[in-house]
VOGU-3710 file (C-alpha; in Angstrom, 3 decimals, decimal comma):
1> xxxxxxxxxx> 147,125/86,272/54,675  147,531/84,950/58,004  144,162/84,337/59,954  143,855/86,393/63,196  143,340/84,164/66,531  140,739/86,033/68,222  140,615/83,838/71,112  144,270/84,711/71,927  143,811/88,365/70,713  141,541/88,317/73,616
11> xxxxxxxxxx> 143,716/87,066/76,098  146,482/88,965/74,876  144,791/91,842/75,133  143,216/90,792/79,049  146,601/90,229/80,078  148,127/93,422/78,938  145,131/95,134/81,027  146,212/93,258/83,999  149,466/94,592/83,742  148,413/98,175/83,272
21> xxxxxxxxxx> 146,065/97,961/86,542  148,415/96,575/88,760  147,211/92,721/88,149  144,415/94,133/89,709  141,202/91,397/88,660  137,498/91,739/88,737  137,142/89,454/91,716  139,968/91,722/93,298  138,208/95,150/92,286  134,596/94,532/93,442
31> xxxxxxxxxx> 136,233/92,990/96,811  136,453/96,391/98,160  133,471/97,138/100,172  133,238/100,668/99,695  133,231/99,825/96,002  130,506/97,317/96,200  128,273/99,372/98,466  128,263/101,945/96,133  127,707/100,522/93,050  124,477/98,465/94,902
41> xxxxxxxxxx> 123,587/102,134/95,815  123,645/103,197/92,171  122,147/100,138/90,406  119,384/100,412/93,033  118,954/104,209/91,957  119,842/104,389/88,552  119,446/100,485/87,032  115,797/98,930/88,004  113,969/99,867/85,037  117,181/99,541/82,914
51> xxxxxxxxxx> 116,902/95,539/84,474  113,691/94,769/83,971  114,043/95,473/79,850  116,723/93,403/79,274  115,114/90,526/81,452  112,156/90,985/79,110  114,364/90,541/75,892  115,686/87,468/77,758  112,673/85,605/77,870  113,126/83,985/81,030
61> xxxxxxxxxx> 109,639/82,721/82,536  108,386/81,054/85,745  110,202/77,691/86,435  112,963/78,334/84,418  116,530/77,329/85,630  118,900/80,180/85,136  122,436/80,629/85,770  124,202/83,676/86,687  127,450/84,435/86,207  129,371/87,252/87,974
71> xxxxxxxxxx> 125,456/88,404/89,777  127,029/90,925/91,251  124,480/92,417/94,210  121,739/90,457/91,885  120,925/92,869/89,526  119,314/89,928/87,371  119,456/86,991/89,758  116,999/88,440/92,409  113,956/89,568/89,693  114,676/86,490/88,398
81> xxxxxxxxxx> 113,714/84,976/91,301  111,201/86,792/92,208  109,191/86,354/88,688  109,399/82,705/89,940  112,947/81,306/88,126  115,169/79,042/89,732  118,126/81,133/89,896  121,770/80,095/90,261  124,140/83,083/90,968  127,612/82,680/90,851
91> xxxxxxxxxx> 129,780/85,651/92,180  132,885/85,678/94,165  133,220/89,385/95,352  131,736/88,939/99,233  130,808/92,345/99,645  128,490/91,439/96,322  127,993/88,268/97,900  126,443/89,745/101,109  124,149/92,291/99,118  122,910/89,427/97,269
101> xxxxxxxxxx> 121,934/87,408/100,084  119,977/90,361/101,482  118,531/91,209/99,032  117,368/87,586/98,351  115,977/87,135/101,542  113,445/84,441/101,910  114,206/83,205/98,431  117,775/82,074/99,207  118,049/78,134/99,136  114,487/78,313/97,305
111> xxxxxxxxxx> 114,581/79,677/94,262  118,180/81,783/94,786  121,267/79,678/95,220  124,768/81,445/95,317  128,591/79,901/94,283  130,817/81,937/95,815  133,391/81,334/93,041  134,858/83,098/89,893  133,577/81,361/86,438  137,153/79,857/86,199
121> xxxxxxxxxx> 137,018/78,360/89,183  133,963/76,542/88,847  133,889/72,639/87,725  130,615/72,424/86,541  130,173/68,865/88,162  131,451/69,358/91,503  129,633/72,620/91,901  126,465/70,838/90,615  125,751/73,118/87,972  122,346/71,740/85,963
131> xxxxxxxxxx> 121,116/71,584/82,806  120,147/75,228/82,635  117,609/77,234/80,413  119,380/80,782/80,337  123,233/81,234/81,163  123,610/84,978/81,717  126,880/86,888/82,182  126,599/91,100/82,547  129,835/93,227/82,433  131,477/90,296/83,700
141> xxxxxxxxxx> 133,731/88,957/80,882  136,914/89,330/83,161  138,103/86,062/81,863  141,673/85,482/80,219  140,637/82,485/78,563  137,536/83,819/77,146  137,124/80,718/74,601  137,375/78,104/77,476  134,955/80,060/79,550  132,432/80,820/76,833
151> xxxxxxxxxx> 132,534/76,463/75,992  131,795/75,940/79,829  128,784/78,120/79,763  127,111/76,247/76,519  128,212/72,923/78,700  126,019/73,435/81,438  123,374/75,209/78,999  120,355/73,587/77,456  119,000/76,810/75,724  120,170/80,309/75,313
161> xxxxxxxxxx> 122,956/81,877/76,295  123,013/85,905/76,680  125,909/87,660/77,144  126,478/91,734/78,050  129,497/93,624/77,238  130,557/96,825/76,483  130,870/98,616/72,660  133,267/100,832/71,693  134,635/103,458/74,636  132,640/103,119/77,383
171> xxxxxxxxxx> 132,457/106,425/80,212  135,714/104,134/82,511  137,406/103,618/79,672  137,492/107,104/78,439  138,370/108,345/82,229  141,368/105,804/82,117  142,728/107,052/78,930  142,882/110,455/79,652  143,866/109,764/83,484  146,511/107,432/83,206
181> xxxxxxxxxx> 149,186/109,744/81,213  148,569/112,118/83,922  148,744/109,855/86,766  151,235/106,959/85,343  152,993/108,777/82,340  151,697/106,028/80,087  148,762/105,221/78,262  145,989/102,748/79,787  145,263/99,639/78,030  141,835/98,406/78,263
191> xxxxxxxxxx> 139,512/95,401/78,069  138,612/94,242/74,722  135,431/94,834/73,738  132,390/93,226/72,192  134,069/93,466/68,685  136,593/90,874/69,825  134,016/89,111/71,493  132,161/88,601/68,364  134,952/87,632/66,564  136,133/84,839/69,038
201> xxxxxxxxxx> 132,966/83,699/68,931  132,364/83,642/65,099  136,172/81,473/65,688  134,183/78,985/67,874  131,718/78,608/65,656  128,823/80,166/67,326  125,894/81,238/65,435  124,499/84,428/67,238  122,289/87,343/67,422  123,522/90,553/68,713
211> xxxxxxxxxx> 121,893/93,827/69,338  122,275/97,629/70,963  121,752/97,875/74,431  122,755/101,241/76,134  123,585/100,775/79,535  123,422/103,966/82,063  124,369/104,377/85,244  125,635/106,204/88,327  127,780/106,072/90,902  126,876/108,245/94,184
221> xxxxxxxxxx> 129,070/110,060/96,957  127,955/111,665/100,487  130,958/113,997/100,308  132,444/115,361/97,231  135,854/114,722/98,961  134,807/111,277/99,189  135,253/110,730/95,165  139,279/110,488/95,034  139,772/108,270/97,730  136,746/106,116/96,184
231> xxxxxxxxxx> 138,470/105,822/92,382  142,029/106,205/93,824  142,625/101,789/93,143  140,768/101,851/89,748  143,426/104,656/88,583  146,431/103,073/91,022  146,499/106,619/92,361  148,666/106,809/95,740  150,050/109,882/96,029  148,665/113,040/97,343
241> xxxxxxxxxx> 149,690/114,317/93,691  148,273/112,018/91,326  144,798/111,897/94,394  144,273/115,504/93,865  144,125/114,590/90,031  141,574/112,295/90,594  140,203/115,170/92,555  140,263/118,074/90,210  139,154/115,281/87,147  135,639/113,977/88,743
251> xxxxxxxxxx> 135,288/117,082/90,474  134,978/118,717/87,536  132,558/116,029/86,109  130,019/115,186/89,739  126,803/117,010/89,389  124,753/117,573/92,947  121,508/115,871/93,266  119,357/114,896/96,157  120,774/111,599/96,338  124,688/113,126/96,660
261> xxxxxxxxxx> 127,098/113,673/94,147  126,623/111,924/91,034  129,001/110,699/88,439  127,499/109,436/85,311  128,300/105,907/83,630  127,325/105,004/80,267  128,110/102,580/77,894  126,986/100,969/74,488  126,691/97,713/74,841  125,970/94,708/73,058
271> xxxxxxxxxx> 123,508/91,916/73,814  124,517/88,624/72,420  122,266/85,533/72,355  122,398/82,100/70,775  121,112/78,807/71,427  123,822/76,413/73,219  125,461/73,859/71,080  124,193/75,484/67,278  127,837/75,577/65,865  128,372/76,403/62,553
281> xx> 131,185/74,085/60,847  133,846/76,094/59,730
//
């Protein structure tokens, strides 16, 4: 029996996805500002308490150094800083970039520093990446080379590493594979989940801990007419045709609130920890 390569199942499986959304990246996606304005919006409303957990399971404390990769509007980086870490966030979105820095305030260059650069990007000496105590990376496991990237993180890592990432069929997913026959004729390939993750880590070696960690969410709109024009590049929809698909789909799904109209995200998600450089021979 041949053994499976799980790194380059991975990969495989990234690239494939690429193909399907139009080569379309993370960096790309969250470049839009109207997309990163409203998911700030909905991690603001829906994702604070949600936060604060899973930086408790972390075990970060005051005067630790932590890294952060793909931050995002600093969902972890800015708490972190706060609750007095030294906080390194690397994101390369600007419209996430500029949230972050406002949201930082008076902590940027004092206990916040940003890298405007994807992971891939990054060489950990000219960037001047330290020794760190907690490498974090949330939903943002966009990486082809998902082996490489995971062996720079434990480089520049002198304790734990913790990484987020979805289980199973998260809400997206599930919209994608029912929209994309109707808007594409085909079906939608996605990202490979935590299952592969696990397994291309259990390849490397890595002797870690995983648990559950739901992850809900929300995304917001003024305007219910507002909703196709906002998911119209995740779906590649550019036709009045395959928009008013869009339309009819999410209309059917957006629930009024006070806030605006409200489409639900959820996931199960996995939490996976380990201390950097316990490798288990093989």
């Amino acid at each position: 029996m041949t053994d499976i390569d799980w790194c380059a199942t991975w990969e495989k499986q990234m690239q494939e996805n690429l193909a399907c959304e139009d080569h379309t990246d993370c960096a790309a996606f969250w470049s839009r500002e109207d997309i990163a304005r409203a998911y700030a919006f909905g991690v603001q409303a829906t994702q604070k308490q949600g936060a604060e957990k899973t930086i408790a399971l972390l075990g970060a404390k005051s005067g630790h150094c932590i890294l952060d990769i793909g931050a995002g509007p600093g969902t972890f980086a800015v708490p972190l800083a706060r609750m007095g870490c030294f906080v390194t966030a690397v994101e390369p979105a600007p419209p996430m970039v500029d949230r972050l820095k406002k949201s930082g305030g008076k902590l940027l260059s004092k206990r916040l520093f940003v890298v405007e650069k994807k992971w891939e990007d990054i060489d950990p000496s000219k960037d001047s990446l330290v020794a760190y105590d907690h490498v974090i990376c949330s939903f943002a496991l966009g990486m082809t080379d998902i082996c490489s990237a995971i062996s720079k993180m434990e480089d520049v890592c002198a304790g734990q590493v913790a990484l987020i990432w979805f289980y199973g069929e998260p809400s997206w997913n599930r919209h994608s594979r029912l929209l994309y026959p109707m808007l594409h004729n085909r079906a939608h390939v996605p990202m490979p989940d935590a299952r592969i993750l696990e397994k291309a880590l259990k390849q490397l070696g890595v002797s870690f801990q995983s648990r559950c960690l739901p992850y809900r969410g929300a995304t917001f709109f003024k305007q219910p007419d507002h909703i196709a024009e906002f998911y119209s590049p995740r779906y590649n929809a550019k036709t009045k045709e395959q928009k008013k698909v869009l339309e009819d789909y999410f209309g059917r799904l957006a629930k009024k609130t006070p806030c605006g109209f409200r489409i639900s995200i959820s996931s199960d998600a996995r939490l996976i920890t380990w201390k950097a450089g316990a490798r288990v021979k093989s």
